[in-house]
DOTORVO-838074 format. One record per residue (C-alpha): x, z, y; residue in one letter. Coordinates in steps of 0.001 Angstrom, whole numbers, plus 500000, padded with zeros to 6 digits. Each point is the difference from the previous one (the first is absolute). Example, Ala and Ser with C-alpha at 12.3 -4.5 7.8 and 13.67 -1.06 7.14 Angstrom:
<rs>
{r {512300, 507800, 495500}, "a"},
{r {501370, 499340, 503440}, "s"},
</rs>
This chain:
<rs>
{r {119022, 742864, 063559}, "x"},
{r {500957, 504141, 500693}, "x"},
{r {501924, 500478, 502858}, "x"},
{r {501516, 503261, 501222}, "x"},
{r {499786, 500198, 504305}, "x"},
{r {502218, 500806, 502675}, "x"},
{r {497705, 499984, 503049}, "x"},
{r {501958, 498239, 502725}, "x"},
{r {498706, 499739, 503550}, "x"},
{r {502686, 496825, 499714}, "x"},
{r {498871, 496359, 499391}, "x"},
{r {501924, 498047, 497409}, "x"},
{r {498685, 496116, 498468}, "x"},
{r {501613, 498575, 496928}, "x"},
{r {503936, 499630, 500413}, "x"},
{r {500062, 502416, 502668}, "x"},
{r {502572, 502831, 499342}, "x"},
{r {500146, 503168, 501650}, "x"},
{r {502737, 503315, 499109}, "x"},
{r {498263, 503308, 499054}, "x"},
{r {500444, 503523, 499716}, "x"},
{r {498935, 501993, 497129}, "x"},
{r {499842, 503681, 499909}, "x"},
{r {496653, 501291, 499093}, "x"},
{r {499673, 500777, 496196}, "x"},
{r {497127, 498243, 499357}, "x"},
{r {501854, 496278, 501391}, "x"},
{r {503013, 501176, 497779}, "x"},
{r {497795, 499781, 497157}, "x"},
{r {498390, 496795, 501128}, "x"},
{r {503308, 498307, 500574}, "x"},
{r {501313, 501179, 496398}, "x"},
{r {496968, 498832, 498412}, "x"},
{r {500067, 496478, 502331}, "x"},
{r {503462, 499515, 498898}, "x"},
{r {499133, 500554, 495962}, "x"},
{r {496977, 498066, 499780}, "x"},
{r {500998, 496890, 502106}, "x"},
{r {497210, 499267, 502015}, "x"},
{r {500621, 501656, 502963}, "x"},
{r {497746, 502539, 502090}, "x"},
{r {497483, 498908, 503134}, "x"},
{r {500453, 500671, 503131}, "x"},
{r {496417, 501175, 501943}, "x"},
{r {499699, 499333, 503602}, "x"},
{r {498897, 502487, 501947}, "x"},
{r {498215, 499800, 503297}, "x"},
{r {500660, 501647, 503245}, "x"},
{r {498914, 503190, 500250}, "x"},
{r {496757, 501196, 501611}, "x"},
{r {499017, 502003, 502268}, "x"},
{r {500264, 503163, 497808}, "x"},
{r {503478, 498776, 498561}, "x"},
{r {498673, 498128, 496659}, "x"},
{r {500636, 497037, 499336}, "x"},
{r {498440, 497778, 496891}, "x"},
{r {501525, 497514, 497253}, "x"},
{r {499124, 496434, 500243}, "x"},
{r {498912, 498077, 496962}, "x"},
{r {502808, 497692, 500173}, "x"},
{r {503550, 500707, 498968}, "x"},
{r {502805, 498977, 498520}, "x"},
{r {501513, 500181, 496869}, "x"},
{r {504327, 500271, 500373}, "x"},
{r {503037, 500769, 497784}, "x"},
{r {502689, 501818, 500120}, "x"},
{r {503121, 498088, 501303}, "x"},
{r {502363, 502586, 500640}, "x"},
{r {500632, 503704, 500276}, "x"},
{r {502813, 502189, 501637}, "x"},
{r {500534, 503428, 500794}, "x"},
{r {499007, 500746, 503532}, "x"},
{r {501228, 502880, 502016}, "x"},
{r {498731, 503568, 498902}, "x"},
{r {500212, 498856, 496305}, "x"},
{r {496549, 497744, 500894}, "x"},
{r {499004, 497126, 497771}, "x"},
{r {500234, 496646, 502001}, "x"},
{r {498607, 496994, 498686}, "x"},
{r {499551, 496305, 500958}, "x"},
{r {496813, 498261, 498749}, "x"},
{r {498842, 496511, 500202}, "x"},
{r {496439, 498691, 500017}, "x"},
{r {498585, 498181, 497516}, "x"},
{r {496215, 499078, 500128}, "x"},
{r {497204, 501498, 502114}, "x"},
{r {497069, 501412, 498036}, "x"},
{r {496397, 501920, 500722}, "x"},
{r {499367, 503183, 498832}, "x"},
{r {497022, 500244, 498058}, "x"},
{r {500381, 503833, 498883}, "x"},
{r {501816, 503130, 501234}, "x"},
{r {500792, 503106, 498266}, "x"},
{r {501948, 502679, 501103}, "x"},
{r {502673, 502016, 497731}, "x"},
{r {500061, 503947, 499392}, "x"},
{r {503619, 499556, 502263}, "x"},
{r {497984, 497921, 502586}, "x"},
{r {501178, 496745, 498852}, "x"},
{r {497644, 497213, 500424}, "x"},
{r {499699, 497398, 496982}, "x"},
{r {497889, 496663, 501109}, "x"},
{r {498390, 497525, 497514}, "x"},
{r {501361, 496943, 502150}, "x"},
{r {498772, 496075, 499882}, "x"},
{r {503160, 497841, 500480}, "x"},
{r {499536, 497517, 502749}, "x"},
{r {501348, 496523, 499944}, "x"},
{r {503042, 499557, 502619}, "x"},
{r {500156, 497753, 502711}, "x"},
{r {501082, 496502, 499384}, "x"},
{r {503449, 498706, 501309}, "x"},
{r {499646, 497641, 502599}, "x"},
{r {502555, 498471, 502743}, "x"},
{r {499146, 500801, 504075}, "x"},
{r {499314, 497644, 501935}, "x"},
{r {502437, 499081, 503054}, "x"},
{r {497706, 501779, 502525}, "x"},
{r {499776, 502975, 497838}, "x"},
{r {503587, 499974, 499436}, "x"},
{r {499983, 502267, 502940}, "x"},
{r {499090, 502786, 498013}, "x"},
{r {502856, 499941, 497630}, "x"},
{r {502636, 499758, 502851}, "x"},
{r {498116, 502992, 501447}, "x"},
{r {500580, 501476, 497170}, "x"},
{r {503592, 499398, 499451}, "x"},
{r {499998, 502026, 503364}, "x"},
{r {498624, 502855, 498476}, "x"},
{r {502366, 500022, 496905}, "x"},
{r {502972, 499358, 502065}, "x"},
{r {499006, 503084, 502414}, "x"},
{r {499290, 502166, 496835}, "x"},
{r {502792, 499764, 497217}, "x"},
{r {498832, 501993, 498054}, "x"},
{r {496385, 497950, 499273}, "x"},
{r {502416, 497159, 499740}, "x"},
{r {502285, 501509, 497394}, "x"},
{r {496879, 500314, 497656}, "x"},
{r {499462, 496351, 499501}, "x"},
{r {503444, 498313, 499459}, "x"},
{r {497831, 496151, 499497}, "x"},
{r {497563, 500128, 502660}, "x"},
{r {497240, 497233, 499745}, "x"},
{r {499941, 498942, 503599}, "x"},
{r {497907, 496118, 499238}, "x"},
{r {497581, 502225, 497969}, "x"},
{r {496893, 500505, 502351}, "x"},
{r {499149, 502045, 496871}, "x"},
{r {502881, 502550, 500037}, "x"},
{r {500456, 499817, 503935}, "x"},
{r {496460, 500998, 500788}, "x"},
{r {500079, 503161, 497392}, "x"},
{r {503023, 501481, 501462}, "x"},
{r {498494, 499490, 503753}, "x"},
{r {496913, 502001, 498456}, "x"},
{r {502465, 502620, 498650}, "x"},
{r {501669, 500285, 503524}, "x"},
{r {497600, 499795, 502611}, "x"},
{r {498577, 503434, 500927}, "x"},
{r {496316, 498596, 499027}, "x"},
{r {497074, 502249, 500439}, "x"},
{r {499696, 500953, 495600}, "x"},
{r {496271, 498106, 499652}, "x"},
{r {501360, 497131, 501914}, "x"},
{r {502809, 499915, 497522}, "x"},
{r {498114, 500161, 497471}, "x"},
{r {497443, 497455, 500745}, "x"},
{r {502785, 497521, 500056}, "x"},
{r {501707, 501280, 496821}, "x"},
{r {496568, 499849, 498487}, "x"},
{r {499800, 495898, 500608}, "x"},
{r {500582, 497330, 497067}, "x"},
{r {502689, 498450, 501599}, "x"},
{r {502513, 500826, 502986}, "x"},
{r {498008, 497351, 502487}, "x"},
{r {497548, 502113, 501672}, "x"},
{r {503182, 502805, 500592}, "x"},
{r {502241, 496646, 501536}, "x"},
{r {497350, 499165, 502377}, "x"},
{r {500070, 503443, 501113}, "x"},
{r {503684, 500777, 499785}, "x"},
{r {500214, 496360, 502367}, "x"},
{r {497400, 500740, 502297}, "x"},
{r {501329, 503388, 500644}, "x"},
{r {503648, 499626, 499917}, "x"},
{r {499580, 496448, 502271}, "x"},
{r {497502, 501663, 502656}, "x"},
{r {501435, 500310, 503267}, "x"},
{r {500399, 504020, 500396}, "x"},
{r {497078, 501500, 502544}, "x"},
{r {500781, 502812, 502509}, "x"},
{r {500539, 502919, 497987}, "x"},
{r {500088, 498103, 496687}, "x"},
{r {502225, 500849, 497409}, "x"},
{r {501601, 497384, 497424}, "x"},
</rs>
């Protein structure tokens, strides 16, 4: 599959939704052409940038569609995607206008599954979050909060993870490797100086 990119330094798993702006030619003509053809455009993840302020695309993204769009202020094209599957990319090009076009490899999502009591803890945690930031809450109307699943993909969208951490997790089979993490970190007593 041929995705157009919009290189994000932003995290987002399958049925993770995020709003964007729009404004450089080149993503105008991406989101036109995402919105004839029906299957969307990828989202690359970009890493933190270097020492000499570059920063490079990992090989896993995500594929998302357009869910909404709106007129932001300044006439600017705001959108609201939603994610859809995660894929590798296995080929880059780059446009004549600089957009990049990626020969992807769909990945499979992560199966459903319901948390456990003791890692029930992460879904009141966060019901915290969403209740402290309307705005992430008014994207998903039907929350999944029993589905370790969907629970541990918006944690991995929230947290301010270091990018190849991130993506390490997002790169796993299934969301149990990123719950053992999420638990151990979000259940360890804080150290001095220790941020949560």
């Amino acid at each position: 599959m041929k995705l157009a990119l919009l290189p994000l330094t932003h995290h987002l798993m399958p049925g993770g939704k995020v709003p964007l702006r729009i404004f450089e030619p080149r993503y105008i003509r991406m989101v036109s052409e995402a919105s004839r053809s029906g299957t969307g455009f990828g989202i690359g993840m970009l890493d933190e940038l270097d020492h000499v302020g570059h920063n490079d695309l990992f090989t896993l993204g995500t594929r998302v569609n357009i869910i909404d769009f709106y007129t932001l202020e300044g006439g600017l094209l705001g959108i609201t995607v939603e994610a859809v599957d995660r894929f590798h990319i296995l080929q880059l090009e780059r446009e004549q206008d600089g957009l990049l076009r990626a020969e992807v490899e769909l990945l499979d999502n992560w199966q459903s599954c319901t948390l456990s009591p003791t890692e029930q803890v992460l879904s009141d945690k966060l019901q915290e979050v969403f209740a402290e930031y309307p705005e992430l809450a008014d994207l998903y109307p039907a929350p999944r909060w029993r589905d370790a699943a969907w629970v541990t993909q918006r944690w991995l969208e929230v947290l301010p993870l270091k990018s190849r951490q991130a993506q390490k997790l997002m790169a796993e089979d299934s969301c149990h490797r990123a719950l053992g993490f999420l638990m151990s970190m979000l259940t360890s007593p804080s150290q001095p100086g220790q941020q949560h």
